[in-house]
CHARMM-style PDB file with segment names, atoms N, HN, CA, C and O in Angstrom:
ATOM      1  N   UNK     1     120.642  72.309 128.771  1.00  0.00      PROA
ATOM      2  CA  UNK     1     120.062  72.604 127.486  1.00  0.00      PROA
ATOM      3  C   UNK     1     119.871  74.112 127.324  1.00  0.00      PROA
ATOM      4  O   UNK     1     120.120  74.628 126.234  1.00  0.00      PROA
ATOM      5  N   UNK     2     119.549  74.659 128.096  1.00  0.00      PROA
ATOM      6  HN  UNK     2     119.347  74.240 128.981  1.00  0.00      PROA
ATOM      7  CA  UNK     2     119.349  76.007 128.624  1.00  0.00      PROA
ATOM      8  C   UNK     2     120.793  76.854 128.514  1.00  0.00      PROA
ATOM      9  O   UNK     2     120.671  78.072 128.643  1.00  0.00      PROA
ATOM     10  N   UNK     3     121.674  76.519 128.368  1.00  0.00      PROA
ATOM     11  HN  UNK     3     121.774  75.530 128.263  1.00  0.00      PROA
ATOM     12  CA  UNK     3     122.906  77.171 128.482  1.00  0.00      PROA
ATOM     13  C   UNK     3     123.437  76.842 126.536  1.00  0.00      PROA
ATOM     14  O   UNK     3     123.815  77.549 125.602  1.00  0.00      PROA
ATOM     15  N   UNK     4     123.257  75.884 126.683  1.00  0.00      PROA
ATOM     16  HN  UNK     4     122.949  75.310 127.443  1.00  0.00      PROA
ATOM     17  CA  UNK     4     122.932  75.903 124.735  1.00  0.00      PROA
ATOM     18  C   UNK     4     122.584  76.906 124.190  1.00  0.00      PROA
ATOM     19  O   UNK     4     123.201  77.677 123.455  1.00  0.00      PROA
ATOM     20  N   UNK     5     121.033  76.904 124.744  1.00  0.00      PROA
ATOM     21  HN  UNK     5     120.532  76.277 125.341  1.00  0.00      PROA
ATOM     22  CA  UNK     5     120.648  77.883 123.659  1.00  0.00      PROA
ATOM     23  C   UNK     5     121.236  79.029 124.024  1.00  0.00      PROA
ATOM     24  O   UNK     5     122.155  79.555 123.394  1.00  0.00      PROA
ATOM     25  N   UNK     6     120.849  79.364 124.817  1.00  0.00      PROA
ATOM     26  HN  UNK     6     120.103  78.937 125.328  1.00  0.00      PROA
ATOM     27  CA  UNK     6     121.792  80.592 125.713  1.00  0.00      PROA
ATOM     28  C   UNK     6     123.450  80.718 124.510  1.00  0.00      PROA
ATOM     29  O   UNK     6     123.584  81.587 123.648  1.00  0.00      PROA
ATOM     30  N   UNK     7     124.046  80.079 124.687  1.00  0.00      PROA
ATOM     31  HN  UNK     7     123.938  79.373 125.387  1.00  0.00      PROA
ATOM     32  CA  UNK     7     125.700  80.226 123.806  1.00  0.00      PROA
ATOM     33  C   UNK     7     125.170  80.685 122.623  1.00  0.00      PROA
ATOM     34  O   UNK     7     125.240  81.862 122.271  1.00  0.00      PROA
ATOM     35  N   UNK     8     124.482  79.543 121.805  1.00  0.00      PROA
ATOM     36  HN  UNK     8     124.425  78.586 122.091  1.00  0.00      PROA
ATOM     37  CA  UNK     8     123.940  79.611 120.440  1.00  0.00      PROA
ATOM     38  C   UNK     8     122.880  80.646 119.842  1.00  0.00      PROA
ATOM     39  O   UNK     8     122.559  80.640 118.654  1.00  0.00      PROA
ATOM     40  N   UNK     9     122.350  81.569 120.826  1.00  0.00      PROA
ATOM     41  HN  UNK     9     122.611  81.574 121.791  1.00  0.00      PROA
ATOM     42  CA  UNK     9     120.976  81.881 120.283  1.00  0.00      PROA
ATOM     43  C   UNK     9     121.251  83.350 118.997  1.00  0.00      PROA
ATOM     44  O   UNK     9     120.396  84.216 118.813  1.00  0.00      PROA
ATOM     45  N   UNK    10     122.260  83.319 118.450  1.00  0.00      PROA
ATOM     46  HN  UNK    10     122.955  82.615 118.600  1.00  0.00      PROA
ATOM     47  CA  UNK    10     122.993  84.145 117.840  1.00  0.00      PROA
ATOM     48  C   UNK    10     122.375  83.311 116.252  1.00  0.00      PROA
ATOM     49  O   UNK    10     121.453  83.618 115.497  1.00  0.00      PROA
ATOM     50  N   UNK    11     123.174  82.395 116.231  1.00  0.00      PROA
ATOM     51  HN  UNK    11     123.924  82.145 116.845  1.00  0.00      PROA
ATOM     52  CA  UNK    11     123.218  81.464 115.032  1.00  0.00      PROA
ATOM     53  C   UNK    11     121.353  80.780 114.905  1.00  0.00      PROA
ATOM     54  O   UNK    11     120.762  80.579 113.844  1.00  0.00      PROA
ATOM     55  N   UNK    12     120.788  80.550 116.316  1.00  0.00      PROA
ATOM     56  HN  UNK    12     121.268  80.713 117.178  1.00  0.00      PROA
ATOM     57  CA  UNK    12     119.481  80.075 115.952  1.00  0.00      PROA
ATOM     58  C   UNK    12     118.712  81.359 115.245  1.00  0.00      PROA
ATOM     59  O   UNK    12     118.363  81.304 114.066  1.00  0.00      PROA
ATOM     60  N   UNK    13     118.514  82.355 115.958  1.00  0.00      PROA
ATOM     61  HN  UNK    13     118.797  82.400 116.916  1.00  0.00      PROA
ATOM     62  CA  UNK    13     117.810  83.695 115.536  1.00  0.00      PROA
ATOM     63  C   UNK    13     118.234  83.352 113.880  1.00  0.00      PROA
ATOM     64  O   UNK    13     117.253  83.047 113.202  1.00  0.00      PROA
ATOM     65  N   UNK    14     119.379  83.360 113.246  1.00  0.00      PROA
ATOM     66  HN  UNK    14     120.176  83.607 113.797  1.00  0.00      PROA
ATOM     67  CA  UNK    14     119.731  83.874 111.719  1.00  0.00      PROA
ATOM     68  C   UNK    14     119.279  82.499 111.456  1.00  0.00      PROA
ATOM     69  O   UNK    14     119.155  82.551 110.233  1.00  0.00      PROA
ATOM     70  N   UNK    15     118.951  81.299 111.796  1.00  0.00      PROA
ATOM     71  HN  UNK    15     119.052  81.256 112.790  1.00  0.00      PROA
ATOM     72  CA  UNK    15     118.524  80.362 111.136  1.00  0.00      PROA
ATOM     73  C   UNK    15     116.647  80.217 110.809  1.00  0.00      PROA
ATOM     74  O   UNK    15     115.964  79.876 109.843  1.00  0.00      PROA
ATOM     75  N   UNK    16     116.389  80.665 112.138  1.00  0.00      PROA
ATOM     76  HN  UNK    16     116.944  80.942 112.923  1.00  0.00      PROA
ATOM     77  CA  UNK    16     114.979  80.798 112.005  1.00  0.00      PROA
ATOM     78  C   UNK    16     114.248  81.965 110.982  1.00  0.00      PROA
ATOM     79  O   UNK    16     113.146  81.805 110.459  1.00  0.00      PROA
ATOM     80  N   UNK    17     115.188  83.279 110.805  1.00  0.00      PROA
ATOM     81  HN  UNK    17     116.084  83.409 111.230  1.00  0.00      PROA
ATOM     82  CA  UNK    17     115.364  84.259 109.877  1.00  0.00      PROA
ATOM     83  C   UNK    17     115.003  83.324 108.496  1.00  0.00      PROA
ATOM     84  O   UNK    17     113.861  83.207 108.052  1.00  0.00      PROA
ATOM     85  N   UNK    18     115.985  82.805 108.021  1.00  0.00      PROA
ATOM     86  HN  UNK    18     116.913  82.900 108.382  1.00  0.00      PROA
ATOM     87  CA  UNK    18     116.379  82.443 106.766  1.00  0.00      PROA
ATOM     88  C   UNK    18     115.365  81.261 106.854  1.00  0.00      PROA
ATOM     89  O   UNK    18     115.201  80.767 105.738  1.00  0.00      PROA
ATOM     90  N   UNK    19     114.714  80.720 107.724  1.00  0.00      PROA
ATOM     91  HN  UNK    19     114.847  81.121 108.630  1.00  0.00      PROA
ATOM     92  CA  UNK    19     113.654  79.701 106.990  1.00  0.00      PROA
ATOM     93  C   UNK    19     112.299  80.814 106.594  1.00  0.00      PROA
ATOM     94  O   UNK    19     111.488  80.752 105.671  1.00  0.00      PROA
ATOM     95  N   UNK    20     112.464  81.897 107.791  1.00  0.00      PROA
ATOM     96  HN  UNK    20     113.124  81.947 108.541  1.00  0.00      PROA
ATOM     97  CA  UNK    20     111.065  82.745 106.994  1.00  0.00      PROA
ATOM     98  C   UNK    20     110.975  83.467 105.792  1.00  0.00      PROA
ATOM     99  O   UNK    20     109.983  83.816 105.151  1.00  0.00      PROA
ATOM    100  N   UNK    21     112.294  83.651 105.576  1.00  0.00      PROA
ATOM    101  HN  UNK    21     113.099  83.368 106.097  1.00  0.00      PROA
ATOM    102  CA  UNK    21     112.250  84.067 104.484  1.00  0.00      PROA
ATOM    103  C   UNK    21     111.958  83.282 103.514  1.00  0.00      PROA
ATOM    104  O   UNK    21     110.995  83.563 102.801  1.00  0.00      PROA
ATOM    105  N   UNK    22     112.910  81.847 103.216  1.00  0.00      PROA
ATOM    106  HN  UNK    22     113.692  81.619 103.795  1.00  0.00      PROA
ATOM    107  CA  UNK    22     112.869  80.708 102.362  1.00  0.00      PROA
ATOM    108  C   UNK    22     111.144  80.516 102.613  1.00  0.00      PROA
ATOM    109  O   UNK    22     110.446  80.781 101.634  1.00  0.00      PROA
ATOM    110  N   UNK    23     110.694  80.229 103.424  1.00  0.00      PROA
ATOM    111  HN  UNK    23     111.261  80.014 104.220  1.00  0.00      PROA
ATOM    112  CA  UNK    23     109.568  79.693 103.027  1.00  0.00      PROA
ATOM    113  C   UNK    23     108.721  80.929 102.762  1.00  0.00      PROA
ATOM    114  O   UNK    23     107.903  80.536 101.930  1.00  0.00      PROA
ATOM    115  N   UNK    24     108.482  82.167 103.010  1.00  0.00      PROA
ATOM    116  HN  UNK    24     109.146  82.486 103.686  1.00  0.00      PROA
ATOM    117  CA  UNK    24     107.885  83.287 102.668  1.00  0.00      PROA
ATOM    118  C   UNK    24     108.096  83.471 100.811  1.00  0.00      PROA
ATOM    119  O   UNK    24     107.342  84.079 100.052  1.00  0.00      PROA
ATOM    120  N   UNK    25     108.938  82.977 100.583  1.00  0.00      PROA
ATOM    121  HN  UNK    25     109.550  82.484 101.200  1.00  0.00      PROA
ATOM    122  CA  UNK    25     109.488  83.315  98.679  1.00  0.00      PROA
ATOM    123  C   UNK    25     108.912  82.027  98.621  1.00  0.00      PROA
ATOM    124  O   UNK    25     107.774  82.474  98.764  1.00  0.00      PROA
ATOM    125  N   UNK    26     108.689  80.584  98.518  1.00  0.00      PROA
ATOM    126  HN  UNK    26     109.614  80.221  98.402  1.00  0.00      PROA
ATOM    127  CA  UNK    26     107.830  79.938  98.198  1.00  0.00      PROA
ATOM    128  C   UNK    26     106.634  80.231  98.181  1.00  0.00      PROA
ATOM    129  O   UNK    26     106.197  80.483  97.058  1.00  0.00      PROA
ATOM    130  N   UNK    27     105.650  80.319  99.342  1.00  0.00      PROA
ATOM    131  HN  UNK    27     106.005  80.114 100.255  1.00  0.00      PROA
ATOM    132  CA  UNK    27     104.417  80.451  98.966  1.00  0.00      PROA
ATOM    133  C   UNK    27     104.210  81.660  98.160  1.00  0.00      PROA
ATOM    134  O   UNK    27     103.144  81.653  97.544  1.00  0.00      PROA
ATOM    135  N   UNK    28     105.004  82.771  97.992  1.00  0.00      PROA
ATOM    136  HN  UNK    28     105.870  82.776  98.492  1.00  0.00      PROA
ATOM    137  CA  UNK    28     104.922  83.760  96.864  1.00  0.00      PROA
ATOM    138  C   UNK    28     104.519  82.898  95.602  1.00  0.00      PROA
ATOM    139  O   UNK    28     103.461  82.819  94.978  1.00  0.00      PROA
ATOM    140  N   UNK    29     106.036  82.133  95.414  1.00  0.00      PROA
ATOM    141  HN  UNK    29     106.895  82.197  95.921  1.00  0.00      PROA
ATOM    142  CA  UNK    29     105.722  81.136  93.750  1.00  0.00      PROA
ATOM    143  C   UNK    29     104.537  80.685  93.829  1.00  0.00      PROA
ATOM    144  O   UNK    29     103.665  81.045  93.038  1.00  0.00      PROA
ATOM    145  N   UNK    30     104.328  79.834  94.786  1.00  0.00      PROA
ATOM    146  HN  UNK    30     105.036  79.541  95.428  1.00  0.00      PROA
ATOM    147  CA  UNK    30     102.884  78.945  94.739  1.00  0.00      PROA
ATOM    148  C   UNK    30     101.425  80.330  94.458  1.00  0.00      PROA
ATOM    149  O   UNK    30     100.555  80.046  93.635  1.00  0.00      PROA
ATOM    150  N   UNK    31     101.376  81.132  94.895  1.00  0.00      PROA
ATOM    151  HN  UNK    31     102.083  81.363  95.563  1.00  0.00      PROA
ATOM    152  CA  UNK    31     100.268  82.011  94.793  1.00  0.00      PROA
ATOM    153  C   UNK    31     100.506  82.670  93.526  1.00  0.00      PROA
ATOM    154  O   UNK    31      99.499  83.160  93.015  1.00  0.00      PROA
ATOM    155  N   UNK    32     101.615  82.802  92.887  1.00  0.00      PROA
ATOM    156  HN  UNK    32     102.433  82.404  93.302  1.00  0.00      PROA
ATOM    157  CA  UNK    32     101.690  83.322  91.734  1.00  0.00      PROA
ATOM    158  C   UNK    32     101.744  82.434  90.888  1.00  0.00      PROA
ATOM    159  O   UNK    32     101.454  82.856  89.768  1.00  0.00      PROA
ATOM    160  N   UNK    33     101.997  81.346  90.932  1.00  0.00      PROA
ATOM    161  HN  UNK    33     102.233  81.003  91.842  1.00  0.00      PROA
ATOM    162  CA  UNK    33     101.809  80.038  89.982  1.00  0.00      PROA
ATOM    163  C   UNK    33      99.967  79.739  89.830  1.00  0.00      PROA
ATOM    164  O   UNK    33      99.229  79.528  88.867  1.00  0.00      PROA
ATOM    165  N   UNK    34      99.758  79.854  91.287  1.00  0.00      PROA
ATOM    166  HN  UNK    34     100.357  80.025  92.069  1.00  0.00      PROA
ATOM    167  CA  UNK    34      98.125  79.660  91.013  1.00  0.00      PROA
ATOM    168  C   UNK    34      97.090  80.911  90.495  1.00  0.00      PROA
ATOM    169  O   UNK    34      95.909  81.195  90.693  1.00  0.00      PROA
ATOM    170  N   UNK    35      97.752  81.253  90.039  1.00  0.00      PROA
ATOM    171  HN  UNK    35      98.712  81.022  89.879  1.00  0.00      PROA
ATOM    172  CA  UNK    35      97.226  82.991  89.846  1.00  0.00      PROA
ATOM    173  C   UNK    35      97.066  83.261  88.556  1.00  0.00      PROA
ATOM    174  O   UNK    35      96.422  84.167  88.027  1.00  0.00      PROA
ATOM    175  N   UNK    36      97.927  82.101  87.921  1.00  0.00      PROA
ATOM    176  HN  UNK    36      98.449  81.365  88.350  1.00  0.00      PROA
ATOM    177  CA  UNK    36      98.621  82.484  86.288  1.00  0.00      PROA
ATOM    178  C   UNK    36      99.304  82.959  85.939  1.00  0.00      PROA
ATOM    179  O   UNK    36      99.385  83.001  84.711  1.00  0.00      PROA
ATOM    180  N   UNK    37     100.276  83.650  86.740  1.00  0.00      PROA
ATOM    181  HN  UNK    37     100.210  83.616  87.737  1.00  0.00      PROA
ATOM    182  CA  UNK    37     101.472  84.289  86.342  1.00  0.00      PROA
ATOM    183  C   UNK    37     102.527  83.589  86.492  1.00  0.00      PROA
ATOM    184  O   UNK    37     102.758  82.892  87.481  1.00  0.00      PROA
ATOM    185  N   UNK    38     103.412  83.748  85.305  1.00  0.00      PROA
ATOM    186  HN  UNK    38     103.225  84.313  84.502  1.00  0.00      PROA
ATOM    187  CA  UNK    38     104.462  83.018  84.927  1.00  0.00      PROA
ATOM    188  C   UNK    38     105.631  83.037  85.986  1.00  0.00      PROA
ATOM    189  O   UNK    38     105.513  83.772  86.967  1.00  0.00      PROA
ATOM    190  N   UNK    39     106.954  82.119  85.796  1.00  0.00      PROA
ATOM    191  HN  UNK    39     107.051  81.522  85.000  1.00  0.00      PROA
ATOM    192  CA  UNK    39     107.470  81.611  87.057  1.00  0.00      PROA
ATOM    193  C   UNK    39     108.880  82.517  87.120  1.00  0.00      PROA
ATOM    194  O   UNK    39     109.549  82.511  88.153  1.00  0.00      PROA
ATOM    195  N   UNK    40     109.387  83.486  85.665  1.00  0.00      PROA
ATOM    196  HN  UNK    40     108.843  83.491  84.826  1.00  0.00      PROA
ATOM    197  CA  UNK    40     110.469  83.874  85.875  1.00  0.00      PROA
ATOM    198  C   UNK    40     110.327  85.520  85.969  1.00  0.00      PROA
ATOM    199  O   UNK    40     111.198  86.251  85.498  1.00  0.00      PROA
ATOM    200  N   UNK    41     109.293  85.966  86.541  1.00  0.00      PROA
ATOM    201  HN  UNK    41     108.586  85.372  86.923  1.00  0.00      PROA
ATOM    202  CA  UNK    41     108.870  87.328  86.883  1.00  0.00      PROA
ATOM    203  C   UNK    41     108.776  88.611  85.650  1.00  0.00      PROA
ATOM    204  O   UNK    41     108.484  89.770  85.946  1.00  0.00      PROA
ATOM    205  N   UNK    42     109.011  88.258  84.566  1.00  0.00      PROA
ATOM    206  HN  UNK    42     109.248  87.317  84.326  1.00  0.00      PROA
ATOM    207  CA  UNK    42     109.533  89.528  83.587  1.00  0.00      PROA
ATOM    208  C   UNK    42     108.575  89.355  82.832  1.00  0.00      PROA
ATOM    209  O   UNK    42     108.852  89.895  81.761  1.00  0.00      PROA
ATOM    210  N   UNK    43     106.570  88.416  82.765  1.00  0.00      PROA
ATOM    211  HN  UNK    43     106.345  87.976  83.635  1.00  0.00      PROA
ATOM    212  CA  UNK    43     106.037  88.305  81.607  1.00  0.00      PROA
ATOM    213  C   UNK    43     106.216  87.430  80.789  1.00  0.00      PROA
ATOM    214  O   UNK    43     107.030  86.518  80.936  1.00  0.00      PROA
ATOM    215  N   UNK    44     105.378  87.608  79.677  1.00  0.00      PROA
ATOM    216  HN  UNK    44     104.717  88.349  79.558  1.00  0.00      PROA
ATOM    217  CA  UNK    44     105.402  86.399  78.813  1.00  0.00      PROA
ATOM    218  C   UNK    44     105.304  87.551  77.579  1.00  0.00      PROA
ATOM    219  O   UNK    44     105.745  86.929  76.613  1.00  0.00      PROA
ATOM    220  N   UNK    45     104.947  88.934  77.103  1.00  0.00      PROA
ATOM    221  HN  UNK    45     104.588  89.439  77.888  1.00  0.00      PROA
ATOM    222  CA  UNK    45     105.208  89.151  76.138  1.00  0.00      PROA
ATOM    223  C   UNK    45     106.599  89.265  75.362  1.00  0.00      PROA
ATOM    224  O   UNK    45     107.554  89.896  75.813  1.00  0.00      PROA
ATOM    225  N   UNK    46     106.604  88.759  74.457  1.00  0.00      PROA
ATOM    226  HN  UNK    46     105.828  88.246  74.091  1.00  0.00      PROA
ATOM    227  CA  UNK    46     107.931  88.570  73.554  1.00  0.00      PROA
ATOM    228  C   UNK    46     108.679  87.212  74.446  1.00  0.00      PROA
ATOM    229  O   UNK    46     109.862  87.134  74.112  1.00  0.00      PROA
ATOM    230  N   UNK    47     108.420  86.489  75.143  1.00  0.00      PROA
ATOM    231  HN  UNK    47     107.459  86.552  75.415  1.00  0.00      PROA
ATOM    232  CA  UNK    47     109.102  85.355  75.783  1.00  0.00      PROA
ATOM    233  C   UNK    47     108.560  83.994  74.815  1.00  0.00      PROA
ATOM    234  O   UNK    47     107.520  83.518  74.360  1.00  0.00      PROA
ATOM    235  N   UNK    48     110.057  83.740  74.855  1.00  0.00      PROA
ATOM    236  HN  UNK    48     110.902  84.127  75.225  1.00  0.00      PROA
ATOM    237  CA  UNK    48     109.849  82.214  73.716  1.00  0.00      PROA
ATOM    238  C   UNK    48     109.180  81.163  73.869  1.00  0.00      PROA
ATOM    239  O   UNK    48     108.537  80.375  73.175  1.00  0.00      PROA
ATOM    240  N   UNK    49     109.650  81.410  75.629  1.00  0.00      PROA
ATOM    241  HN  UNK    49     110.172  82.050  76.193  1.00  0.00      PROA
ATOM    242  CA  UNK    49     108.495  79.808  76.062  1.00  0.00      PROA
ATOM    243  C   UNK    49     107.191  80.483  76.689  1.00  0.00      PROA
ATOM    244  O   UNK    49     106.873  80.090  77.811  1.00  0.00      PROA
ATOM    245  N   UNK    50     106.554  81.273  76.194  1.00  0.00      PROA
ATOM    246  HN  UNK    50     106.812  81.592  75.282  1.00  0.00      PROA
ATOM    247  CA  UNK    50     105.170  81.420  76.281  1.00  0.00      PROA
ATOM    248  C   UNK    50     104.149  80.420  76.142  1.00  0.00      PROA
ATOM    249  O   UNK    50     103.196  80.162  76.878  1.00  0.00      PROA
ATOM    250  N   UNK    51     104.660  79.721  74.670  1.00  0.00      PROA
ATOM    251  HN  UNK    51     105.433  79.931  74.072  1.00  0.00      PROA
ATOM    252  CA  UNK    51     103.592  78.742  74.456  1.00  0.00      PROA
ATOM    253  C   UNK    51     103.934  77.456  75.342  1.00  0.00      PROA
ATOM    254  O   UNK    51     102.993  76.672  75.463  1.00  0.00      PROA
ATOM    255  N   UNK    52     105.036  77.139  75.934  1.00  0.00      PROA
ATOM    256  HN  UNK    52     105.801  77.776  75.836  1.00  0.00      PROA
ATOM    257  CA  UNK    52     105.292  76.354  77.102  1.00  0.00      PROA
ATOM    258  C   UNK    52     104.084  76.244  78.392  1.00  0.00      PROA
ATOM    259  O   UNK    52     103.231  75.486  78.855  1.00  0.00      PROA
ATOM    260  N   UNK    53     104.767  77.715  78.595  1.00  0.00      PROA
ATOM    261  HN  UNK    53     105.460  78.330  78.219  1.00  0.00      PROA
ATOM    262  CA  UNK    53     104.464  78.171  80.085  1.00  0.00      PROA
ATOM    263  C   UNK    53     102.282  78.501  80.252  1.00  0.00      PROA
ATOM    264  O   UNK    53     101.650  78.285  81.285  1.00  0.00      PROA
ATOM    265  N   UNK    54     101.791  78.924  79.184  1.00  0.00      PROA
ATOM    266  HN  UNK    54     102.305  79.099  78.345  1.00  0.00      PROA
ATOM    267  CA  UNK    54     100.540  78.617  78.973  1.00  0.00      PROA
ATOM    268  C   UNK    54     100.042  79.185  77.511  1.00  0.00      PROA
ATOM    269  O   UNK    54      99.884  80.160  76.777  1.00  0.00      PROA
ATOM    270  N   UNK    55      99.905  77.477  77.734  1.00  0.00      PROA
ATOM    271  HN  UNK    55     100.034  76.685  78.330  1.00  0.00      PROA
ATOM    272  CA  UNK    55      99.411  77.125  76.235  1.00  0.00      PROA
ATOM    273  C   UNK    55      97.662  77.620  75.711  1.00  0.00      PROA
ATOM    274  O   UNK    55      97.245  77.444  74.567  1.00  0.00      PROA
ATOM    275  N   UNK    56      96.826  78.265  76.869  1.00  0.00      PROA
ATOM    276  HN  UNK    56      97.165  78.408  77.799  1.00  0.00      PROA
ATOM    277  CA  UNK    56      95.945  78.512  76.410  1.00  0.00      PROA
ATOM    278  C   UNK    56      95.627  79.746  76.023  1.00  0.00      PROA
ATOM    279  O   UNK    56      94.725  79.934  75.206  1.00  0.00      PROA
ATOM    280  N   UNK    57      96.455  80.912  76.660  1.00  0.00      PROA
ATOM    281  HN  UNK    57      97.187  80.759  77.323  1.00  0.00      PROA
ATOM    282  CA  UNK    57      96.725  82.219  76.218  1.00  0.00      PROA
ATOM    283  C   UNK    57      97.511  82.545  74.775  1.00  0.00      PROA
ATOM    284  O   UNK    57      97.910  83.690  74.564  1.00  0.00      PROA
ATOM    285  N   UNK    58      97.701  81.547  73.854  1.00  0.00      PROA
ATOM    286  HN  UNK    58      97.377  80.616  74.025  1.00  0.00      PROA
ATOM    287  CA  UNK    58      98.612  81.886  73.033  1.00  0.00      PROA
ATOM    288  C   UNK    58      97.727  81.270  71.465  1.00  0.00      PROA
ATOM    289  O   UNK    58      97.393  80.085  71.485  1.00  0.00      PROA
ATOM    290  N   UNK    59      97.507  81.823  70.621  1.00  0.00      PROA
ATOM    291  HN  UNK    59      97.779  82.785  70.606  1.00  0.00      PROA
ATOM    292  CA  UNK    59      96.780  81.351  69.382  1.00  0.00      PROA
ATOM    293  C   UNK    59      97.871  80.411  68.160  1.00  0.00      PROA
ATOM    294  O   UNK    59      99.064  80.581  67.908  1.00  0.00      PROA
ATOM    295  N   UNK    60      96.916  79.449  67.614  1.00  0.00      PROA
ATOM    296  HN  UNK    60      95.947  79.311  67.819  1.00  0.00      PROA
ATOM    297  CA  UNK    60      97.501  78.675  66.727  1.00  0.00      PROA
ATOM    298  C   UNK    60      98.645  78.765  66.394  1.00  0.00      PROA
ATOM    299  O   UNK    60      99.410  77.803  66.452  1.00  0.00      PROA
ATOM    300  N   UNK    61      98.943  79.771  66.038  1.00  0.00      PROA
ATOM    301  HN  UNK    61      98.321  80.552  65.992  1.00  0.00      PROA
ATOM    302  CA  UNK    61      99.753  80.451  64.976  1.00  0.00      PROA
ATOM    303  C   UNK    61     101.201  80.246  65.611  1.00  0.00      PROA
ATOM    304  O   UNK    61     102.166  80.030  64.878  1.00  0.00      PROA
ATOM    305  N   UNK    62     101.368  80.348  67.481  1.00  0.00      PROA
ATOM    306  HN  UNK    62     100.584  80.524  68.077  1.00  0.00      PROA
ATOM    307  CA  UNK    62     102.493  79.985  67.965  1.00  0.00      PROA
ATOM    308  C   UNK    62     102.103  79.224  68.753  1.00  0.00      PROA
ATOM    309  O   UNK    62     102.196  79.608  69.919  1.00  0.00      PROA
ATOM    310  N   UNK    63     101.557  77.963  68.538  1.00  0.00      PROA
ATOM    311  HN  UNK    63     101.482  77.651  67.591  1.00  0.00      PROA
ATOM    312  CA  UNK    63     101.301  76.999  69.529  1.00  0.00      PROA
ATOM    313  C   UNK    63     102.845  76.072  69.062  1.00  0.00      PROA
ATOM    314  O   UNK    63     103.430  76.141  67.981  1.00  0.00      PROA
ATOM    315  N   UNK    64     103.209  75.254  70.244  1.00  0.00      PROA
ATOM    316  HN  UNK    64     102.734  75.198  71.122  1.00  0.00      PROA
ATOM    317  CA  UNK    64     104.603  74.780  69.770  1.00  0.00      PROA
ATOM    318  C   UNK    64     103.747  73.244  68.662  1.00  0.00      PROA
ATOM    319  O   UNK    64     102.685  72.622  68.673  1.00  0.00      PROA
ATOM    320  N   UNK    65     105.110  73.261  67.805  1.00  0.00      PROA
ATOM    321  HN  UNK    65     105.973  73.766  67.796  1.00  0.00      PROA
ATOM    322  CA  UNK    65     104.979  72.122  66.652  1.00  0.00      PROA
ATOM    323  C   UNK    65     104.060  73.030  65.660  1.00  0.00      PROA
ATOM    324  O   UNK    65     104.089  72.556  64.525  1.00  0.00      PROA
ATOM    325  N   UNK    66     103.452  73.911  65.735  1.00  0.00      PROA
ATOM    326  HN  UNK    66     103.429  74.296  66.658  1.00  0.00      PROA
ATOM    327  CA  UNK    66     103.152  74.960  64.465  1.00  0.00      PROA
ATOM    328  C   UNK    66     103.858  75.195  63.553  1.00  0.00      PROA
ATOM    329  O   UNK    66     105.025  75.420  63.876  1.00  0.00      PROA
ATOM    330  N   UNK    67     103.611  75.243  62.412  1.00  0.00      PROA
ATOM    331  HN  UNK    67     102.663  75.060  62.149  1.00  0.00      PROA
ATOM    332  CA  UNK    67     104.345  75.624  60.919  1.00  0.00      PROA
ATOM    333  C   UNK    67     105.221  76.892  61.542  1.00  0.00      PROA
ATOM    334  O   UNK    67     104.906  77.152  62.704  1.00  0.00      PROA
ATOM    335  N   UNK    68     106.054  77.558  61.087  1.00  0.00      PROA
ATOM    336  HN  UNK    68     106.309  77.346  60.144  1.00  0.00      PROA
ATOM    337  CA  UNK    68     106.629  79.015  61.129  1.00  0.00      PROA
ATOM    338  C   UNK    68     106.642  79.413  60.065  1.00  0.00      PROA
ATOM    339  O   UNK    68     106.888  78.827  59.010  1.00  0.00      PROA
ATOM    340  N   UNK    69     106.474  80.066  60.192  1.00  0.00      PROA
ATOM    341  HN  UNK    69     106.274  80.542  61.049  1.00  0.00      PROA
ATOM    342  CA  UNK    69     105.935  81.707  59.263  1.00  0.00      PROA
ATOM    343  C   UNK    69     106.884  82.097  58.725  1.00  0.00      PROA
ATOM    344  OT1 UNK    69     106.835  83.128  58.055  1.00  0.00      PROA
TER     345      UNK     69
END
């Protein structure tokens, strides 16, 4: 088993890499999801799905199913 890893430990190192990363950019989302900040990084001013993404920051006027102006 020892000579396994030994051959392989090339390919394990870049695998164990790429889960810290993968899971390091998740709990980012999750802390920024719980934070209130929106999920596609650029803001919500002038973004269409604002009133989607939170509906309590946004007044009548563009709540979705609102008259348009």
């Amino acid at each position: 088993m020892f000579a396994y890893i030994a051959s392989h430990m090339g390919y394990i190192v870049v695998t164990l890499v790429l889960i810290l990363i993968v899971a390091a950019v998740i709990v980012r989302m999750v802390r920024e999801r719980k934070s209130g900040k929106g999920g596609c990084g650029c803001g919500c001013k002038g973004c269409a799905n604002a009133p989607y993404c939170h509906p309590q920051n946004v007044s009548n006027a563009h709540a979705p199913g609102a008259p348009k102006i």
